[in-house]
Steps between C-alpha positions, in 0.01 A plus 500: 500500500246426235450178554438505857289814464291360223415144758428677827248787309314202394617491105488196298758286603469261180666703256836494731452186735342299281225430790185607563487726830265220718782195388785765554372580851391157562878360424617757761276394764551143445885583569443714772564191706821456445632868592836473409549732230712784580378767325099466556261252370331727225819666348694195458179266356453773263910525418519118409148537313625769263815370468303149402234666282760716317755243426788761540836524704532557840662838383207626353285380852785684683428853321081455495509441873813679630643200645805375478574226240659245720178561726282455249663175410468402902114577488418280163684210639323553868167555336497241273617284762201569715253466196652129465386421876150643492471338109322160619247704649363671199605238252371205556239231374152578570293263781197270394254845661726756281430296184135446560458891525695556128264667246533248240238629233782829555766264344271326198626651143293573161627191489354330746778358664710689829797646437670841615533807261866596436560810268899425380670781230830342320699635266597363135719238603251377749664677772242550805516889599226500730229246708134629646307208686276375802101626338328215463354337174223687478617796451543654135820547336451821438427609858797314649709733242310822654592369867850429416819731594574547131180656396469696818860630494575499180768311499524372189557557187712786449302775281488425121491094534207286523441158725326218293217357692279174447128544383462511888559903594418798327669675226571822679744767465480673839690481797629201280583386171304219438458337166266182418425258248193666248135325533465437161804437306601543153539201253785587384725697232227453237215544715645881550561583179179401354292653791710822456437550066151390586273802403134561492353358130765298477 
């Protein structure tokens, strides 16, 4: 199976888990604890992952992983359940010590206030298609665009359309479509056509 093939080689596990390979294997070990899941730790972490990160039916899980549906079905619902019990370990509110240790100068914008960069794409009607956050203030628009899943994968938009950007990121045309406001823009209707007739001795 591809998908099993393509984690234990030591591929990227992002593009299909949606997790980077230390979290991935980290999440497994954390629920290696609790060994009740029938089929193996790894396989069925990695079943309820792709079935999470690829928003499909348990159908489609069934026929990546060879399993049968109403297992599948079994192993999302047992996984998830055991995420839920480990969850107030990992997510939690930091201690007095864990705060002091925060890079705060990380989190300080152009601006000059904190905040935390969050790259959002919507559609026309204001739709949101897709969310990128957790890099700090600091960091530059335009980098948080090269970091995110979109740029790297290409995910978006299909070939021929463009995404509008803010002044913020680059207008690029590759692996993206990116288009962005112009530097200097015109004045307007008559602006254009007397800059275009204008000719030299004029």
């Amino acid at each position: 199976m591809p998908l099993l093939r393509m984690y234990f080689d030591g591929g990227d596990t992002k593009r299909d888990f949606r997790l980077a390979r230390v979290t991935l294997n980290l999440l497994i070990q954390t629920l290696e604890e609790d060994n009740t899941l029938g089929w193996g730790k790894t396989l069925e972490v990695l079943v309820f992952l792709y079935w999470l990160a690829s928003a499909t039916s348990y159908r489609v899980v069934s026929e990546a992983f060879a399993i049968p549906r109403q297992t599948i079905c079994d192993i999302v619902h047992r996984v998830s359940k055991g995420i839920h019990g480990i969850m107030a370990q990992v997510i939690c509110f930091p201690t007095g010590q864990d705060l002091g240790e925060a890079e705060s100068q990380d989190y300080l914008n152009r601006k000059l206030f904190y905040s935390v960069q969050m790259q959002a794409i919507c559609d026309h009607r204001g739709t949101f298609l897709n969310l990128f956050t957790s890099y700090p203030g600091s960091v530059h628009d335009a980098r948080v665009l090269r970091l995110s899943d979109v740029y790297v994968h290409r995910q978006y938009p299909p070939q021929g359309w463009f995404l509008i950007g803010d002044g913020g990121y680059p207008c690029i045309q590759d692996p993206i479509t990116l288009i962005t406001p112009y530097r200097e823009p015109v004045q307007g209707a008559v602006h254009v056509t007397m800059h275009s007739c204008q000719r030299p001795g004029v």
